[in-house]
Steps between C-alpha positions, in 0.01 A plus 500: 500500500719580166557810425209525214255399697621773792442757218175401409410435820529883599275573228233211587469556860262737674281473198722699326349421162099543623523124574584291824806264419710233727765390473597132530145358538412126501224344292439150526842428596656735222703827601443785224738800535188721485154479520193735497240261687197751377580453136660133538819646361787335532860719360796227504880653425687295295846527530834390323408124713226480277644409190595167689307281338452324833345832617319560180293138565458604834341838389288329275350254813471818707302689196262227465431437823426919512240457230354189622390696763408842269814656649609783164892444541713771380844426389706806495932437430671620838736726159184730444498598871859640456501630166094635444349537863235740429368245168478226740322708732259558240489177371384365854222806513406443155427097611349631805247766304397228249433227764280742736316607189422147389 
């Protein structure tokens, strides 16, 4: 797991945040870095690979396939993790509060 996702991991886990996240989870044959099955969550960390624009079409397959299925995806840059943890954190709870309250 890259280092990133270790951090945010720590947070996630052990519903950490109020809500149950794991961490690697298939749906209909895509793997999400995150995902909150209760509010159909998924939190994908984009790293520096991401600006390959081979990765960047792939991302875009893997976020429609999410919201074919009324999967919220959640693209947060792996850069945030490092340099603003605890706005992250918040940004993910924030998502989380406005999806339970819909």
């Amino acid at each position: 797991m890259p280092k990133g996702e270790a951090i945010l991991w720590r947070k996630l886990r052990n519903n950490q945040i109020t809500y149950k996240f794991r961490r690697q989870y298939g749906i209909n044959n895509v793997i999400v870095d995150f995902y909150c099955p209760k509010l159909r969550l998924a939190v994908e960390i984009d790293g520096i690979t991401h600006e390959d624009p081979t990765v960047q079409n792939k991302d875009k397959k893997k976020t429609f396939l999410l919201k074919k299925h009324e999967i919220r995806i959640l693209r947060i840059p792996s850069s945030e993790i490092f340099e603003n943890l605890d706005t992250v954190i918040q940004l993910i709870y924030s998502e989380c509060k406005k999806i339970d309250g819909e």
